[in-house]
C-alpha positions in Angstrom: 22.4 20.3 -16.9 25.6 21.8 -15.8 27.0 21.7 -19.8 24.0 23.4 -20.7 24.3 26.2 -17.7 28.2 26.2 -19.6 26.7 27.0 -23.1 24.7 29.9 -21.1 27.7 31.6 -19.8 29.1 30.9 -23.1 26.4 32.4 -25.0 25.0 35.5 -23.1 22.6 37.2 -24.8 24.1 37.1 -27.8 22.9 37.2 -31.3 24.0 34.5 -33.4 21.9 34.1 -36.4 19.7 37.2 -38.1 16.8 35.1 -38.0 16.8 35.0 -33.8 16.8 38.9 -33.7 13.8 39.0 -36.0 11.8 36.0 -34.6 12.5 37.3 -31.1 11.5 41.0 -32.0 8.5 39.6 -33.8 7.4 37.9 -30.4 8.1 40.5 -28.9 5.4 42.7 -30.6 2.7 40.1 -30.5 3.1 40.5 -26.9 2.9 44.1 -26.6 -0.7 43.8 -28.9 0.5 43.5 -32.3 -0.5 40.3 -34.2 1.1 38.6 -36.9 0.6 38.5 -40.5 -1.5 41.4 -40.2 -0.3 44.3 -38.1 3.5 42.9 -39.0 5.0 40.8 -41.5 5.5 36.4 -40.6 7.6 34.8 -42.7 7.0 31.0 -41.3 3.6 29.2 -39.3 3.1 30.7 -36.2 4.8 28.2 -33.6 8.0 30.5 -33.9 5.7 33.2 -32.4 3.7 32.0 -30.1 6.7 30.0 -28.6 8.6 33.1 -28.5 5.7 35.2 -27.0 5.1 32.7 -24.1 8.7 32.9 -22.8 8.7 36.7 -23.1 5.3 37.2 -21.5 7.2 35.4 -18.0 10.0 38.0 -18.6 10.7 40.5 -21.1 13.8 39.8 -21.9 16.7 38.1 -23.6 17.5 35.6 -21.1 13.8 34.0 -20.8 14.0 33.1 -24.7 17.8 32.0 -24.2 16.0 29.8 -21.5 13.4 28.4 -22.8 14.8 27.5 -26.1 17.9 25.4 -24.5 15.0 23.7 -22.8 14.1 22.4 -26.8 18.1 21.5 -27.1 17.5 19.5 -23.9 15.2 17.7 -24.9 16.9 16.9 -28.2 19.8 15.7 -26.2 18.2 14.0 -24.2 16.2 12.0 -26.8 20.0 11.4 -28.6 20.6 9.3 -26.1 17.3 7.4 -25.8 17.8 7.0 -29.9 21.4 5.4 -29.3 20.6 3.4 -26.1 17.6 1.5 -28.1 19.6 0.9 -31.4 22.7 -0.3 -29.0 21.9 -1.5 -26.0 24.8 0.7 -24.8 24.3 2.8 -21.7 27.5 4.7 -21.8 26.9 5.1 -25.4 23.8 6.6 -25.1 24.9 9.2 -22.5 28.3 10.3 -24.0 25.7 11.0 -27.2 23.6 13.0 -25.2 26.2 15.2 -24.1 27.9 15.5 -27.5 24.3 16.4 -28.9 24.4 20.2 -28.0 28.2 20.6 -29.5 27.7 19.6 -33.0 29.2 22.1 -35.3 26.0 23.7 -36.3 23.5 23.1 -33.3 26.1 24.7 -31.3 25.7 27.7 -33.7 22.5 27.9 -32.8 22.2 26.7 -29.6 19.4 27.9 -27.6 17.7 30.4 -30.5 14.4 31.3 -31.1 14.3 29.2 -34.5 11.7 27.0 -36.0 15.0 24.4 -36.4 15.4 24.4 -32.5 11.6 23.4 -32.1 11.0 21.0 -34.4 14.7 19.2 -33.9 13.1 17.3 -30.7 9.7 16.9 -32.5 11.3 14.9 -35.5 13.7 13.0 -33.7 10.9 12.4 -30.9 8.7 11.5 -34.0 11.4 9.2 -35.2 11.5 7.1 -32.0 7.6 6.6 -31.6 7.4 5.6 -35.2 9.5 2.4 -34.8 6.7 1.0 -32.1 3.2 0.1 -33.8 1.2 1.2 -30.2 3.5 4.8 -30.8 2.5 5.3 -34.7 -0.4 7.8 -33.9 1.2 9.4 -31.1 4.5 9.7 -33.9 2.2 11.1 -36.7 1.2 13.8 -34.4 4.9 15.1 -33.2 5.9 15.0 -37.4 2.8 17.3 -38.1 3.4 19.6 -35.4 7.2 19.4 -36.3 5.8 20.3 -40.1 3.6 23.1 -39.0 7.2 24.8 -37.1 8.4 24.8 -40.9 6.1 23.7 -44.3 9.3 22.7 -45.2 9.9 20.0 -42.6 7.1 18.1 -44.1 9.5 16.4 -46.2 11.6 15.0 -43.3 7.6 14.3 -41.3 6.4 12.5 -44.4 9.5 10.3 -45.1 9.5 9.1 -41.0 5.6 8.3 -41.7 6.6 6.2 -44.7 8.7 4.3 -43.0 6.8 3.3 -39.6 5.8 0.1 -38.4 2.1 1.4 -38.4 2.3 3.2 -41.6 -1.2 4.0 -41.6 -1.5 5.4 -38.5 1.5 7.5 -38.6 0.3 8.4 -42.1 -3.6 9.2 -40.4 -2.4 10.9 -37.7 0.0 13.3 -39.6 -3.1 14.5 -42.2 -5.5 14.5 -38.8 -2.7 17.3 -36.8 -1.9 19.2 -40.2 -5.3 20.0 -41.2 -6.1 20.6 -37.9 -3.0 23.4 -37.2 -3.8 24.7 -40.4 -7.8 25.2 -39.8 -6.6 26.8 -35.9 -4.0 28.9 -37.6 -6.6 30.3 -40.7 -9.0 30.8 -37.7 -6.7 32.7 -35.0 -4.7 34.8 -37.9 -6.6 34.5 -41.3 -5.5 34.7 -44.4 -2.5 36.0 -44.0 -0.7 33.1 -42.4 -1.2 31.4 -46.3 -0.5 34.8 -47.6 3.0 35.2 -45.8 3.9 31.9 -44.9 3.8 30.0 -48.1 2.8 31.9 -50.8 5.4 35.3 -50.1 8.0 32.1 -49.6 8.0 31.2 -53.0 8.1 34.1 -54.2 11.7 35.4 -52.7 13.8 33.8 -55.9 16.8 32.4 -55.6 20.8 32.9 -54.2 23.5 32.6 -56.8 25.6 29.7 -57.8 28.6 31.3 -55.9 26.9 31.8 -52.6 24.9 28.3 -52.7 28.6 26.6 -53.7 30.0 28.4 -50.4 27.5 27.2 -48.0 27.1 23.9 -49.7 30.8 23.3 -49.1 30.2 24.6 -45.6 27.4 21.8 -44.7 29.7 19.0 -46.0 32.4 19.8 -44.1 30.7 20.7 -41.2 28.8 17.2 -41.0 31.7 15.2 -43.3 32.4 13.2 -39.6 28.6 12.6 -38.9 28.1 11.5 -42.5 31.0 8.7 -42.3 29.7 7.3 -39.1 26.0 7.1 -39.8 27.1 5.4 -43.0 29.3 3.3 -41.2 26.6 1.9 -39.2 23.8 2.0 -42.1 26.7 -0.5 -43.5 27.7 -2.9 -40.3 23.4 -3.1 -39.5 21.7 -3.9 -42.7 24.9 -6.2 -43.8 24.3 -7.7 -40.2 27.6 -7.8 -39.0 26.0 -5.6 -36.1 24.1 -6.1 -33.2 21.5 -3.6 -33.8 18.7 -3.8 -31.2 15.7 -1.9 -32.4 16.0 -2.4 -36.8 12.7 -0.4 -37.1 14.2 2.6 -35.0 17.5 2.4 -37.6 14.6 2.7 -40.8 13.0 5.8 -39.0 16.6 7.2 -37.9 18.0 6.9 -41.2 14.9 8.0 -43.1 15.0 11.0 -40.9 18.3 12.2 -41.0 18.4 11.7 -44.9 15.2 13.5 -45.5 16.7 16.6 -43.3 19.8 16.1 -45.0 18.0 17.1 -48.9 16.9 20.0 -46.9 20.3 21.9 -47.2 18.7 22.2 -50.7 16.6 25.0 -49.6 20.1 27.2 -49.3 18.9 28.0 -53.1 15.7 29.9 -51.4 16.9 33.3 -51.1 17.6 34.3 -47.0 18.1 30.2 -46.7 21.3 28.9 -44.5 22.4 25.8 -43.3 20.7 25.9 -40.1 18.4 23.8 -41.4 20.9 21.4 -40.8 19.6 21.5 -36.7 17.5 18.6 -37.6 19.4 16.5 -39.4 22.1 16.8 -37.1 20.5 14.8 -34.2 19.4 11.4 -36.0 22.8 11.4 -37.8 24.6 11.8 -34.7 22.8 9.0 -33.0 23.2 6.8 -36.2 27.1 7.8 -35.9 28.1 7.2 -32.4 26.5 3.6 -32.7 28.5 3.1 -35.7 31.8 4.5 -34.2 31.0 1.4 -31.7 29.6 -1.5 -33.9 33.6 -0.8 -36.4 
């Protein structure tokens, strides 16, 4: 908690990614009457909203978003550490991971923003863990679609954790079940428009050049270059069995997870794409990682 009070003081209220100011003022009119995809413009599903409208109903404000949304990191931390303490066994392990979660190079970026990134981070990594327990596979299905409807483009990460459950058919059911449910409440509460705005304006925008794609390319790599050695590393050490990995299913769902985010850095060819998307790879890499950096 007290790290997380640091990144406040750290933070403010500032703005650290054009997407935050626009989310936030977005919320911020659906509040005041104004609703989405029809009175103003929505570029993604409406959890980003409606997330950012709750926190700004209780207090109109900066500081209530800043709030609630490091409550999301929190969680994502604190599900880190869960991650590395069943793969490990390793108590001080899974704490020190924890703690590290919020300082990765770009979750610390965008620490605490009202992003569909910071919402669906825990719902992924959350949906990661249940998959990799056969009682858990429905309950997983139903954090990836949820994680999915934050993002459509998130479904690739939610469909390759599904794939790889121990219950792959209920993950599988439960994922179709939560999707076509969001997308029959979200048609019903907004209309048309959410399909309108959200998915079909989205592939419409065209693409960034080869120059600015190269640039933040480059970027991603060397902003995850440590991440990507150590997940590796213990990819390596667990399925050659020279390591004492506790929970094998839980290393399938991990690793499928953080290499589906991963392909997601792809989208930076989308024009008004950045590699924040990286958010949720970030967390299942740094979980594979750490126990790596112990297992060598």
């Amino acid at each position: 908690i007290s790290e997380f009070v640091l990144l406040a003081l750290w933070q403010r209220n500032g703005y650290w990614d054009f997407s935050d100011g626009a989310y936030a003022q977005s919320a911020r009119e659906f509040v005041h009457g104004l609703v989405p995809y029809r009175d103003f413009a929505a570029a993604q599903p409406p959890p980003v909203y409606l997330v950012g409208a709750l926190f700004l109903s209780l207090h109109d404000g900066l500081a209530s978003l800043r709030a609630g949304m490091a409550l999301f990191d929190l969680i994502t931390a604190a599900l880190v550490g869960v991650a590395v303490w069943r793969l490990s066994g390793l108590r001080w392990l899974a704490v020190a991971s924890a703690a590290a979660a919020p300082l990765l190079p770009v979750s610390l970026h965008e620490h605490a923003l009202l992003m569909p990134e910071t919402l669906a981070a825990p719902l992924l990594l959350g949906g990661a863990i249940l998959a990799a327990r056969r009682e858990s596979a429905f309950a997983a299905g139903l954090l990836l679609a949820l994680a999915a409807w934050c993002k459509l483009a998130f479904v690739i990460p939610a469909l390759a954790i599904a794939l790889v459950a121990v219950s792959r058919r209920r993950a599988l059911l439960a994922v179709a079940v939560a999707a076509a449910g969001v997308a029959a409440l979200s048609l019903g509460l907004f209309g048309a428009g959410v399909w309108r705005e959200a998915v079909h304006a989205q592939l419409q925008v065209g693409t960034a050049s080869l120059h600015y794609v190269g640039g933040l390319l480059a970027q991603a790599v060397w902003s995850e270059l440590v991440l990507l050695i150590g997940a590796a590393t213990a990819l390596w050490l667990g399925w050659s069995r020279r390591a004492p990995v506790a929970d094998r299913a839980l290393m399938r769902t991990l690793s499928a997870a953080a290499g589906a985010a991963l392909i997601l850095v792809l989208t930076v060819f989308k024009r008004g794409s950045y590699v924040n998307v990286l958010v949720v790879a970030e967390p299942p890499l740094l979980a594979l990682a750490a126990c790596g950096a112990a297992w060598a």
